[in-house]
LOLUM-242286 format. One record per residue (C-alpha): residue in three letters; z, x, y. Coordinates in nm, 3 decimals, padded with zeros to 5 digits. Example, Ala and Ser with C-alpha at 12.3 -4.5 7.8 and 13.67 -1.06 7.14 Angstrom:
2
   type         w         u         v
    ALA    00.780    01.230   -00.450
    SER    00.714    01.367   -00.106
//
This chain:
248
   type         w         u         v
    UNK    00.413    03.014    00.084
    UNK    00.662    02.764   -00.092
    UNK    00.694    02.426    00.049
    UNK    01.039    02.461    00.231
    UNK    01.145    02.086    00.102
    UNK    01.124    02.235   -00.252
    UNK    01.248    02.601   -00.139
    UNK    01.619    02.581   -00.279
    UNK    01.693    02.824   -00.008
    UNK    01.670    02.531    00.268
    UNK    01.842    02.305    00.082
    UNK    02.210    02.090    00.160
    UNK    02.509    02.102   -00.087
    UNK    02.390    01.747   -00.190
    UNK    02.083    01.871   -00.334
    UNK    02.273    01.946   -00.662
    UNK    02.450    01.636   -00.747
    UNK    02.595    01.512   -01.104
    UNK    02.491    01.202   -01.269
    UNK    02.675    00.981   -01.575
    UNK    02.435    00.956   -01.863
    UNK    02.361    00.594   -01.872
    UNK    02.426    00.643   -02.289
    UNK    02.776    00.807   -02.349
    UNK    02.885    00.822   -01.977
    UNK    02.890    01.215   -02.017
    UNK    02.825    01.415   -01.612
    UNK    02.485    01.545   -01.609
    UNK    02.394    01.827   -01.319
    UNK    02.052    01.699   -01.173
    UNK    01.841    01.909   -00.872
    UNK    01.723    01.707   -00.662
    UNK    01.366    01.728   -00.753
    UNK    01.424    01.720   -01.140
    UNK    01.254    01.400   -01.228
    UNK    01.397    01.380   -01.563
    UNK    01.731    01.571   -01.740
    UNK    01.887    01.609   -02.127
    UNK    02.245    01.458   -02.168
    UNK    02.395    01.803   -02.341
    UNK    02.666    01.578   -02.525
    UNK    02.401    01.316   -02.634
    UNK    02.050    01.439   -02.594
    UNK    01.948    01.154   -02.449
    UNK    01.704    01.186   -02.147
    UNK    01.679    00.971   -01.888
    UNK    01.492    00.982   -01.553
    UNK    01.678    01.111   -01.206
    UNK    01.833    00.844   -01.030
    UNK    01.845    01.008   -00.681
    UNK    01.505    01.211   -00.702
    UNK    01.372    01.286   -00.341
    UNK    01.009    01.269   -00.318
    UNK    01.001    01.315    00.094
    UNK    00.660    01.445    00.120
    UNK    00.564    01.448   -00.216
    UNK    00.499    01.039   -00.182
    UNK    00.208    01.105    00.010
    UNK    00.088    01.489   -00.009
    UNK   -00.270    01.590   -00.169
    UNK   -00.021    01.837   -00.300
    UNK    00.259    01.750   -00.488
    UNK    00.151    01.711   -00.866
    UNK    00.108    02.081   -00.831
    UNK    00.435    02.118   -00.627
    UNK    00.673    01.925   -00.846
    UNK    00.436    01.858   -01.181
    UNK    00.332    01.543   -01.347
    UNK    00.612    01.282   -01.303
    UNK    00.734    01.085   -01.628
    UNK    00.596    00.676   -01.660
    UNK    00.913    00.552   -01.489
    UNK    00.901    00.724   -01.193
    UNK    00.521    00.665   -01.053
    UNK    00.609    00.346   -00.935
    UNK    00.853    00.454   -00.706
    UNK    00.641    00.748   -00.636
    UNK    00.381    00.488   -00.522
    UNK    00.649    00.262   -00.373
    UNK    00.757    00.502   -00.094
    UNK    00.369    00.589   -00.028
    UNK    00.268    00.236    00.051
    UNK    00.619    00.197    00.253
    UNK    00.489    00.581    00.456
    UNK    00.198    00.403    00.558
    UNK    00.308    00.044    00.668
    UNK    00.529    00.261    00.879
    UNK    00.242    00.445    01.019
    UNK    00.108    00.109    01.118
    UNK    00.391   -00.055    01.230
    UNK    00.394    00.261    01.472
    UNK    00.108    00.249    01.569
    UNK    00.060   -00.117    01.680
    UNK    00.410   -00.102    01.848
    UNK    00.514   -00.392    02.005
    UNK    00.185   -00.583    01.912
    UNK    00.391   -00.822    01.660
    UNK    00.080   -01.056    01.561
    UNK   -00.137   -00.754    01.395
    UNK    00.161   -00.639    01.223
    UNK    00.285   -00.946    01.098
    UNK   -00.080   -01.038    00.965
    UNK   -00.104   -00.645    00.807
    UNK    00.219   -00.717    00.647
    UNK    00.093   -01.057    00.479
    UNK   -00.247   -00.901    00.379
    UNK   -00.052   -00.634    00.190
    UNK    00.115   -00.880   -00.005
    UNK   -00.138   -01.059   -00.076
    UNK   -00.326   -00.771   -00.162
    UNK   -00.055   -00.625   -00.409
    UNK   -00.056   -00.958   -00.617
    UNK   -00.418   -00.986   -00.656
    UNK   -00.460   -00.600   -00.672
    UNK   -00.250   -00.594   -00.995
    UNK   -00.377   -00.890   -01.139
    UNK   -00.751   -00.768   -01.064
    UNK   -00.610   -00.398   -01.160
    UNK   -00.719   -00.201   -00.882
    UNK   -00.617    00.100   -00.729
    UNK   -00.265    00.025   -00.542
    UNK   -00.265    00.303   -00.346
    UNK   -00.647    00.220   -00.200
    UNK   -00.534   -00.114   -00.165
    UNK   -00.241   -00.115    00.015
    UNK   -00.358    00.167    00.247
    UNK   -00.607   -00.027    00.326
    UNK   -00.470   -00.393    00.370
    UNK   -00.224   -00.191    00.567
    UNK   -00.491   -00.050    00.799
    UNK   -00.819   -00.270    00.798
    UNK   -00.758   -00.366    01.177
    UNK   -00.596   -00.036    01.235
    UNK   -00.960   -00.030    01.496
    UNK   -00.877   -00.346    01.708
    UNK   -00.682   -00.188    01.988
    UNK   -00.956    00.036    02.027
    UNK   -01.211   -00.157    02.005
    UNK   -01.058   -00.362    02.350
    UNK   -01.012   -00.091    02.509
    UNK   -01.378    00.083    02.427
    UNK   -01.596   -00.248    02.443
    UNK   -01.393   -00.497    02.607
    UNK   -01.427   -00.716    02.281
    UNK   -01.207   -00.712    01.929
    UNK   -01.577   -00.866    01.784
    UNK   -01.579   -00.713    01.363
    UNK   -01.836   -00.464    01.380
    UNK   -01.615   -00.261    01.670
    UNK   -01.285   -00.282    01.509
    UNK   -01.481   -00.167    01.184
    UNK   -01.624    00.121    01.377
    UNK   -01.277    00.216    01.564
    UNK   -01.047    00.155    01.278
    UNK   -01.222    00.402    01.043
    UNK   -01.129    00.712    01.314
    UNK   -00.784    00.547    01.378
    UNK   -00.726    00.522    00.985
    UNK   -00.886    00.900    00.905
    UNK   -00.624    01.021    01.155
    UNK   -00.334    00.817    01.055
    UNK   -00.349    00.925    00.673
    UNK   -00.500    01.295    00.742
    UNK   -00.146    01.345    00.932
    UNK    00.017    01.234    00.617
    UNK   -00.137    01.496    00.414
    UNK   -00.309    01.193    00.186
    UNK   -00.568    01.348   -00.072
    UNK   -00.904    01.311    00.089
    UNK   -01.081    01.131   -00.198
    UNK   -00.812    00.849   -00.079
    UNK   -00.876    00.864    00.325
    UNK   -01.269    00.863    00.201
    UNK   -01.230    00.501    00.072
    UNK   -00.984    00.378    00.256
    UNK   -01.170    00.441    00.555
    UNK   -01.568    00.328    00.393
    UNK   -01.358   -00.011    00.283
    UNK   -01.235   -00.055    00.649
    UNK   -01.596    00.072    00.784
    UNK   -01.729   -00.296    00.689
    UNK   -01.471   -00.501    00.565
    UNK   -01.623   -00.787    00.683
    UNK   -01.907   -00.729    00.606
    UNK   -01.977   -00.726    00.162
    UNK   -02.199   -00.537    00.003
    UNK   -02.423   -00.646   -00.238
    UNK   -02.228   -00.409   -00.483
    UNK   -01.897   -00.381   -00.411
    UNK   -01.578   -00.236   -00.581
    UNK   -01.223   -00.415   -00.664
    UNK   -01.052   -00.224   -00.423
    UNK   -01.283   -00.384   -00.173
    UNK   -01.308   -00.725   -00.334
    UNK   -00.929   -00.729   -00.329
    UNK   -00.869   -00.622    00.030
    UNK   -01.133   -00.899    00.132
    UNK   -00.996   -01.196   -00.049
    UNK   -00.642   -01.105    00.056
    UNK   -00.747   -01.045    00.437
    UNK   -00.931   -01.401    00.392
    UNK   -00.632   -01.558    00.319
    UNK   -00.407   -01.390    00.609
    UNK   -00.657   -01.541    00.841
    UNK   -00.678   -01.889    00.666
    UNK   -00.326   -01.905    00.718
    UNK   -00.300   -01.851    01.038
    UNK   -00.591   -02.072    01.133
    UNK   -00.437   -02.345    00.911
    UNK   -00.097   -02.288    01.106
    UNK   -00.345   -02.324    01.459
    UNK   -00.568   -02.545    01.395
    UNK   -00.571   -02.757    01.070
    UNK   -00.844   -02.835    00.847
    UNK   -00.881   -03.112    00.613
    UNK   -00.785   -02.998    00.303
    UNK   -01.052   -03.124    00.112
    UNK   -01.269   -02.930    00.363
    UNK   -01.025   -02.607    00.298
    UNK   -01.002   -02.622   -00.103
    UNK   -01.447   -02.650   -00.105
    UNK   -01.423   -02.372    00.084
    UNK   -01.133   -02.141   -00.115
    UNK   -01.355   -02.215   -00.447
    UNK   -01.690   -02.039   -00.291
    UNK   -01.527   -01.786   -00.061
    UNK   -01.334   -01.604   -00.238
    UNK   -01.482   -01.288   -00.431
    UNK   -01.234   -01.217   -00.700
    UNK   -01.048   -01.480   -00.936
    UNK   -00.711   -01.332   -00.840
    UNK   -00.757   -01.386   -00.469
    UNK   -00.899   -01.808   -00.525
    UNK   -00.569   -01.840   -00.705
    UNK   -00.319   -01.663   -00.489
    UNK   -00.545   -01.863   -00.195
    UNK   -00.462   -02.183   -00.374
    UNK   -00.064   -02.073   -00.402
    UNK   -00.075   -01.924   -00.044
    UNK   -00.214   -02.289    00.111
    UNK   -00.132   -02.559   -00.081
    UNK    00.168   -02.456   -00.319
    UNK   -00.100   -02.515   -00.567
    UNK    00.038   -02.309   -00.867
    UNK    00.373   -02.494   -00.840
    UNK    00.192   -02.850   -00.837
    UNK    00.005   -02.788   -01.133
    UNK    00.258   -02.690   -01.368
//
């Protein structure tokens, strides 16, 4: 069976749309799920400005659905799967602002130090997304949001999560072994982990710093031995003391 979202049969009038070719200004007739299309006047090829991904951001499925997708459009490929799943979050968590807002900042930490430390994005943000994806649980099971029960509870809550989004399972596998013990480091442990961890650490510094303050002395000795990847001491540094800016 075809999937209907790339079944032409089901699709609008503005599937079909035409395009100016960015080189001679010539209309070009893309499908919506062409990723890339020939100017016939010019022959130059350029990449589909209105491609629609919908479930292709996020399905185990899709290379084989729509084919391998040209350098320039992965990004945005991987742009609208780490935007599915702070959505997923942000849904689940409701109207509970405080573990959104510090999911948020973890992801953006972790994105920064993820690409400096080149890890996998898409383990990465799923998982700085969803590492306390558990806590809610965890109250409600044992009375107690303690680490080693909103480790336990946020690998089922995380498994479900991306398993409704059709995510490849390899993914959910890691995702969820990373959020199994994120607290907790292994003696051996990947980037995608390392990453996750130094950008969680600095979520929380924040918001203890914000709370109750720390002489800074105190907090840069401890930023220089906590911190498990390069990346994540400097974005620390940036994150609580403007550090970058004040030593250019």
């Amino acid at each position: 069976m075809k999937c209907p979202g790339q079944d032409i049969r089901y699709w609008k009038p503005e599937a079909i749309f035409d395009v100016k070719c960015p080189k001679c200004g010539h209309d070009v007739e893309f499908f919506k799920d062409d990723t890339t299309r020939k100017c016939s006047k010019c022959g130059h090829r350029f990449a589909n400005p209105g491609i629609d991904f919908s479930c292709a951001s996020y399905c185990q499925y899709a290379e084989q659905c729509l084919g391998t997708l040209p350098p320039e459009l992965v990004a945005q490929k991987e742009e609208l799967f780490k935007d599915r799943v702070a959505v997923e979050m942000k849904k689940y968590f409701k109207k509970d602002f405080k573990r959104i807002s510090h999911a948020m900042r973890a992801a953006r930490y972790a994105e920064r130090i993820g690409k400096d430390e080149k890890g996998n994005l898409a383990v990465i943000l799923a998982t700085a997304y969803l590492h306390d994806i558990g806590i809610h649980e965890a109250e409600r099971k044992y009375g107690s949001a303690a680490p080693e029960y909103q480790e336990k509870e946020g690998q089922i809550v995380a498994r479900s999560i991306m398993t409704g989004m059709g995510a490849n399972e390899e993914l959910i596998d890691e995702v969820c072994d990373i959020i199994g013990h994120h607290h907790h480091p292994r003696s051996d442990e990947s980037i995608n982990f390392k990453v996750l961890y130094d950008a969680d650490l600095i979520a929380n510094l924040e918001e203890e710093q914000k709370e109750n303050p720390v002489d800074t002395d105190k907090l840069f000795e401890f930023i220089e031995t906590s911190f498990l990847t390069k990346s994540g001491c400097k974005e620390a540094k940036n994150v609580l003391f403007n550090w970058e800016r004040e030593t250019k």
